[in-house]
Each structure stands twice: as structure tokens, then as C-alpha cells.
N, C-alpha and C positions, 0 to 999 in steps of 0.2 A: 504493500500500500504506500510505502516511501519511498517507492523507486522512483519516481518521479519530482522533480523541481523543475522549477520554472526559472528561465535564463532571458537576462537582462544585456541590451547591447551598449549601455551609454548612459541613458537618461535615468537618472537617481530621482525618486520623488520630493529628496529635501531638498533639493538646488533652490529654491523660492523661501526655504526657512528663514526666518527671521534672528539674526544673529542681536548681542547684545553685549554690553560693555560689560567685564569682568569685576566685582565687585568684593569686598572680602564680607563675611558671616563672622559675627563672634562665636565662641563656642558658651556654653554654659554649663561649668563645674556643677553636678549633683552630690557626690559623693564621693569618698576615697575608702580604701582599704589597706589595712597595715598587712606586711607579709608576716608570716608564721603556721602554725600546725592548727591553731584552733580554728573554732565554728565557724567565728566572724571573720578571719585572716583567709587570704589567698595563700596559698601553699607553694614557692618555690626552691628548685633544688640548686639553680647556682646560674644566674642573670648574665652572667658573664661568653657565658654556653649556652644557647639558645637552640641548639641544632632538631633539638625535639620539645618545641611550644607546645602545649595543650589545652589550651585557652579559648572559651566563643563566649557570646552576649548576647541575648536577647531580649529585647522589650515587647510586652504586648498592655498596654491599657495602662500607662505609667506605672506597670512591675518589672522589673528586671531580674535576668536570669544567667547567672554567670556560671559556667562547665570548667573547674579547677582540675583535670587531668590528672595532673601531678600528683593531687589527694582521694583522687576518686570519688568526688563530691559535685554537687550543684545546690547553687543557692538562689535561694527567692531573696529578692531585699524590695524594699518602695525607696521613693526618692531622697529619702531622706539617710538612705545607707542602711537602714535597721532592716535586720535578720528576718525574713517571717518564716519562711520555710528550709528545714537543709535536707537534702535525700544525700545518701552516703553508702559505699560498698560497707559490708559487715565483714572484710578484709582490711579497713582502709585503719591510716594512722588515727583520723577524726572518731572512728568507732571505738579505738583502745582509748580515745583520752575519757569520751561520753560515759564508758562503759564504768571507770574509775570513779565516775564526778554525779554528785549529785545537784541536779538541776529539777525545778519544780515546773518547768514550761516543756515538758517530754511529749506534748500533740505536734511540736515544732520539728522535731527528729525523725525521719523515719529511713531506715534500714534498708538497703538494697541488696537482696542474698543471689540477685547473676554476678559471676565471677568475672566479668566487663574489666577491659579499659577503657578509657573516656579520651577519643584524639582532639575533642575542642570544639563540635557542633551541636546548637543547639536551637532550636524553634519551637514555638508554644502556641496553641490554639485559643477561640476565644472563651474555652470553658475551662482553659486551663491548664488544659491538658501538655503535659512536659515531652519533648520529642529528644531525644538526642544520640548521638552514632556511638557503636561499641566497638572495637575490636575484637574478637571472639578468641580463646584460646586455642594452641595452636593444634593439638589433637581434634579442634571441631572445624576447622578450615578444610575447603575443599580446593578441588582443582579443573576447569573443564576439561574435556574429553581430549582436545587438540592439546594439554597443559598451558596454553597461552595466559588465560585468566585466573588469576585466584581466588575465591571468592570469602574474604574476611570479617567484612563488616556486619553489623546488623543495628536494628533502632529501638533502643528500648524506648517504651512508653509506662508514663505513668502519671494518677492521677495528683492535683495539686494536695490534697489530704490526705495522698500516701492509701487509701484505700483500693489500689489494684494498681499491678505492675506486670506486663510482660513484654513480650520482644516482638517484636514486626521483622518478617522476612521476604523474599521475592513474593511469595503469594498472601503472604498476611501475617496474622499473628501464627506465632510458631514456625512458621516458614523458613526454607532454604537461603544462609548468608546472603549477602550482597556483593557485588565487585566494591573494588574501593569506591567508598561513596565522596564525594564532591562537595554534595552540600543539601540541605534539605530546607525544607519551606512548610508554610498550612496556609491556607488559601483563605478567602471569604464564608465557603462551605464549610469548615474545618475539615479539610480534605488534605492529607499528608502526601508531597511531594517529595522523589526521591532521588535524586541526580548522580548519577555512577558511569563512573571510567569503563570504556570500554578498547578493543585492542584500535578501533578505527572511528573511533568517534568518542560518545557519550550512549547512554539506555536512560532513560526517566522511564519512572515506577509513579505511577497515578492511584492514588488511594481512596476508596469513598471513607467516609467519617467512621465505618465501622471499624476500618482498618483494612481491610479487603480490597483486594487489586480490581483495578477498574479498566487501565491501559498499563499497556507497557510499549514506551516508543524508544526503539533505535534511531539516532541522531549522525548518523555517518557523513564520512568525507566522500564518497562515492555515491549518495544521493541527494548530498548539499549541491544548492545553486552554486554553476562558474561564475554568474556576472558577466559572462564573458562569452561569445561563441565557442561551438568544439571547436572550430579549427586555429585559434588561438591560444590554447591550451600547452604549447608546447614548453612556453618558459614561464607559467604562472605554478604558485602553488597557495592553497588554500589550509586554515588551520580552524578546527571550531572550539572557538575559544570559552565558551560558556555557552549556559540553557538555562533559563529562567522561568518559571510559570507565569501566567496571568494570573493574580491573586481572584477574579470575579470569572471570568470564563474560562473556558476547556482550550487554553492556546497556550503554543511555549514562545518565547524569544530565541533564537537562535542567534549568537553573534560570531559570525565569521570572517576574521582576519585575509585579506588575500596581498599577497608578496610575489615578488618575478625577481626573477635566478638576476646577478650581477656575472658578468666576464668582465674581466681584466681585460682594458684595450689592449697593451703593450704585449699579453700573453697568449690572449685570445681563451684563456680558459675560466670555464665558471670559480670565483671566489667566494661567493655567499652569495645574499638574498638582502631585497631591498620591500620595504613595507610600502604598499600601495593604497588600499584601504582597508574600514572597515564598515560591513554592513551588516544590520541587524534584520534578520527575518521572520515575522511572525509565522508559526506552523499551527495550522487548527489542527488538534490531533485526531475531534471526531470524523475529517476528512482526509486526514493524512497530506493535504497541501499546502505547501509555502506560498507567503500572500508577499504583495510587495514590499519592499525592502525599504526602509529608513539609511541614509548615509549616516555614519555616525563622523564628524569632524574630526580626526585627529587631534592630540597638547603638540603644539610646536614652540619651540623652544632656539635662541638664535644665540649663539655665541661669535666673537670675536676672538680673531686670533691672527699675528701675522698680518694687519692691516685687512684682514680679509673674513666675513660675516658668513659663518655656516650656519644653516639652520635644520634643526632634528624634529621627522615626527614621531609622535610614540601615540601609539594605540591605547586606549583607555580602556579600564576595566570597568565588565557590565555588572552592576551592583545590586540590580534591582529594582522592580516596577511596583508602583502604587497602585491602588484601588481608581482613582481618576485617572490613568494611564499616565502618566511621567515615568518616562524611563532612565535611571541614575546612573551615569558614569562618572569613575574617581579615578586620579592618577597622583602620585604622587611625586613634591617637586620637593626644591631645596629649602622651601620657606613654608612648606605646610601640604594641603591638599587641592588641586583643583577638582570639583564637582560642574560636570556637566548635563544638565536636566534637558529632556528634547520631550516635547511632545507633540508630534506630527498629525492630532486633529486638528491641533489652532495653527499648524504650521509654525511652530516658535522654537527658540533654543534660551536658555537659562546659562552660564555660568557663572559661578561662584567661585569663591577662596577659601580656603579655612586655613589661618594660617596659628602652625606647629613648629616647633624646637624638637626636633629630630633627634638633637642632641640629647635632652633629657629620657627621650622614650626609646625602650630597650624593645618594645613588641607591643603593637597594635592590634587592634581588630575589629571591625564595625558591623553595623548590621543596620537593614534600610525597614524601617514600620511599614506597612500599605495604608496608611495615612502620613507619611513622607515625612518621617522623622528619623534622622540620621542617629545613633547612639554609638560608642566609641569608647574601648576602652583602650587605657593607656597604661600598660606598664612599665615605670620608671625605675629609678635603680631605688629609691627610698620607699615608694607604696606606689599602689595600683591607683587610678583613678577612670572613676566614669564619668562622660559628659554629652551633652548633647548635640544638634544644630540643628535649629526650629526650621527646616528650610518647608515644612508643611505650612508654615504662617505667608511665608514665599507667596506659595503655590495658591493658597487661598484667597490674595491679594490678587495673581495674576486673572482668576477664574471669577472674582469680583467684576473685574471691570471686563 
């Protein structure tokens, strides 16, 4: 049903978008957290090594949800940094301290008995419900049939009261691992989306609310759109770089990066590969067809050197779509973030600044609302901090007038 896309010879439907002067966004500190072993503390094992982060964040209805890997914990907090809820392995360091300590607020603790690790993803539905990726141990890993894939992952679920916990797999609950999963989402329905690597593309896994597979779409480079004629094809190549759900309808974003080979004049032989564009495609999955395509504008960036001004572009990374359709890209510069907002009903493009001290933070990670609220944690070498950037205030300024 994918075999088919639809090819474009030239003419990008954002040519006519309405570009906009760059502007900077303050961010807004909500809260911090001190590092250590306990409930309330972020759990690091040495800032300096970063090579295995296991860190995500999630907000849904101004709660926040942070996945500490490292401790094998996740925490509910509200804005004001205060603890409501902790789910915790009954392996973890936080369970030996719990288990020593008496505390008179024990409805706030609740126990996780899967033998899970936690690599740092996490999404949360609007009833609450806790979503986030496991690693499964290595005796229950499997392997496809060709060995190419391995299939590691799985999503535990569980409820904010701790009153039911199990694992979601390819077909549901209790179900067959996952490939390395990517990244995960819940939609308007609260409908669990499931984003995983595959050997020539990406697979989404479509969940109805009960947890139970609904689609399952292959995302491949071999029936992603050229952009291009076949007979041009010779020195282009194509990457797909991310898949993102529609939070309200049955649609994915596809964004695909495309590049053409560079030769060395003086050698005549290929050296690399030069970035061309990128285009974001919607995929209706109940039809299986790619709709027309959005350009996404490249970050260029110009430097001086030797009397002589080069300029770089870099492809932005797709972060996520809102419930009014703004689609988020962020790249990151020397002075903070650029954020670029497109939404191709009104024909417009938004970008923004947030500007950051790189310096101070050892490891990032953001995550986008469906009501366009950027959240962001920052781990620094002295404590962790959360903070926000209203750009949904933006958005509702723009759709005012």
C-alpha cells in the first residue's frame, strides 16, 4: 500500500510563504532539581561522561514528567518543582533508600516489579496515563529471521495512581519487543504512537486507546518521494530523517532530507555529499498516500574568513506538531536555539531565538505540548533545571488576528 509516492518536479508549495524577522523568546525558569540518590534528586553517575544520557521530559496539562534512567525512576512534579508522584524499579537505588525510611505520604511511591531499563523516553496521555520505552533484558531480546534487526525495546504503561502497570509490544499489551524505538507520542484520542528504527527506513506502530495495534506503517527510503524525476536520480540521495504523528488525525509527517554526491573538480572523483533540501511530507496512513510536500527553509549561517564570506546550511530538526497544525523545527547555534514554526494553511513561517549558555549545560532535552509549549530540561554541572517557552501564546496571537 506504500509502494507508491508521489514525485515533484520543481515547484515546492511554500515558495509564497511568508517569511518573518527572527526575534529572541525569553525562556521561563519553573523549577530546579538538586543531583543525588533521593526521591526528589535527579540521579547522576559522573557529568563529565555523558556517553550514555538517560534523561526525557514530559508535560501534559502543566504536570511534568521526568524519566531518570540512571535511577530507574520517573517522576511527576507540578510547576512548582514539588514531588506528586514517583514510580520506581523494586531493583533500583530509590527502593533500598524508601524501603529503610519511614515516610507517612507512601500513596506517592509506587513500585515497578519489570526488570526495565529506562533509555530517557517519555509521553503521557490526557488521563494520565504514563508511557515510557524499556530496554528489555538480554535473555528476552530477539532477533529477525535475516539477523538484521534486533528487537529490544518495549513501552511500559502505567497508570498515574500506580493502580495497573504493564508493557505494550508490536501487537499490544504483552506483545512481541520493539526495534529500537525513536521516540513515542499520545495523540488527541489518547492513542499511543510508536516510532522505531528500521534497517531502511523507520515502522510506526498506531495504537487505539486500548493499547491494541491499529496500523502498522513502514516508512522507507525506497517508497519515499524523489522530489525529483527517475531519470535524475543518479547523483541525488535521500535520508528520512524523522516521522511524527498528527496529534488530531490518522496522518504522519515525514521529513526527508535530500543531498547530491560532490566530485572533486581537480580529481574528478566523488568526495562527499552536499545538502540540498528538506521536505516535509504528510502521509495519510488510512490511505497509504503522500500529500504534498511543505519546503522546510534550511539555518544558514555565514562566516568570514580570509577576506572571503562562506555561508552553511544545516537542516533543522522536526520536533513536532500541534493540535492547530504548527509544525516545530529547532537547531541548535552558538548562542542558544533557533525554533522555526511553519504552518502552511495561512501560508506563514514563524522564527524564533531562545537564547542559551551552552556553556553551562552538560545535556538537554525538550519536548513540544500539542498546544505549543516548548519544555526543556537542562542539565548543568550544579543541578538540573526545567523551563519553558510560551511560544503557544505566539501562536495564539498569530491565529487572533
Amino acid at each position: 500500500m506504500f509502494a507508491a509516492g508521489i514525485l515533484l518536479s520543481g515547484f515546492i508549495f511554500t515558495s509564497c510563504i511568508k517569511n518573518e524577522t527572527v526575534q529572541s523568546i525569553s525562556e521561563t525558569e519553573l523549577f530546579s532539581l538538586p543531583y543525588g540518590n533521593f526521591e526528589e534528586q535527579i540521579s547522576v553517575s559522573d557529568l563529565n561522561n555523558v556517553g550514555d544520557v538517560r534523561y526525557g521530559i514530559a508535560m501534559q496539562d502543566g504536570f511534568f514528567y521526568i524519566v531518570n534512567g540512571e535511577s530507574k525512576k520517573i517522576l511527576e512534579l507540578n510547576s512548582y518543582g514539588d514531588l506528586l508522584t514517583l514510580f520506581y524499579n523494586e531493583d533500583s537505588e530509590i527502593a533500598r533508600i524508601l524501603e529503610n525510611s519511614k515516610r507517612p505520604e507512601k500513596s506517592i511511591h509506587h513500585e515497578i516489579s519489570y526488570p526495565f531499563d529506562y533509555p530517557g523516553m517519555v509521553a503521557v496521555d490526557s488521563n494520565k496515563n504514563v508511557y515510557t520505552v524499556c530496554s528489555i533484558p538480554w535473555n528476552r531480546q530477539e532477533r529477525s529471521e535475516d539477523g538484521n534487526t534486533l528487537y529490544s525495546h518495549t513501552v511500559l504503561r502505567f497508570a498515574r495512581n500506580g493502580s495497573s502497570v504493564d508493557y505494550i509490544g508490536q501487537q499490544g499489551p504483552g506483545g512481541t519487543p520493539f526495534p529500537f524505538i525513536k521516540n513515542l507520542y499520545t495523540t488527541s484520542k489518547d492513542e499511543l504512537v510508536v516510532v522505531a528504527a528500521s534497517s531502511d527506513g523507520m515502522i510506526v506502530y498506531w495504537f487505539a486507546s486500548d493499547g491494541f495495534l491499529k496500523y502498522k506503517i513502514p516508512v522507507t527510503t525506497y517508497d519515499a518521494p524523489s522530489a525529483i524525476q527517475k531519470e535524475d536520480l543518479t547523483d541525488r540521495l535521500l535520508t528520512i530523517q524523522n516521522v511524527v504523528p498528527d496529534p488530531v488525525s490518522y496522518k504522519l509527517y515525514v521529513q526527508i532530507d535530500y543531498y547530491t554526491t560532490y566530485v572533486d573538480e581537480d580529481s574528478k572523483v566523488q568526495s562527499g555529499i552536499n545538502y540540498l533540501q528538506t521536505l516535509l511530507y504528510p502521509l495519510n496512513i488510512e490511505t497509504g498516500a503522500y500529500e504534498e510536500p511543505v519546503s522546510v527553509p534550511p539555518y544558514e549561517e555565514s562566516v568570514v574568513s580570509d577576506y572571503s564570506r562562506l555561508t552553511y546550511r544545516i537542516p533543522y530538526d522536526f520536533l513536532g506538531v500541534t493540535k492547530s497544525g504548527w509544525k516545530f523545527f529547532i537547531v541548535k547555534t552558538d548562542g542558544g536555539f533557533n525554533i522555526e514554526m511553519i504552518q502552511n494553511e495561512s501560508q506563514r513561517i514563524l522564527r524564533r531565538h531562545f537564547k542559551v549558555s551552552h556553556a553551562n549545560i552538560v545535556y538537554d532535552t525538550m519536548c513540544l505540548s500539542q498546544d505549543g509549549i516548548l519544555t526543556a530540561l537542562y542539565l548543568e554541572k550544579e543541578k538540573a533545571r526545567v523551563v519553558w517557552y510560551r511560544t503557544d501564546n505566539l501562536i495564539d496571537a498569530i491565529l487572533k488576528n
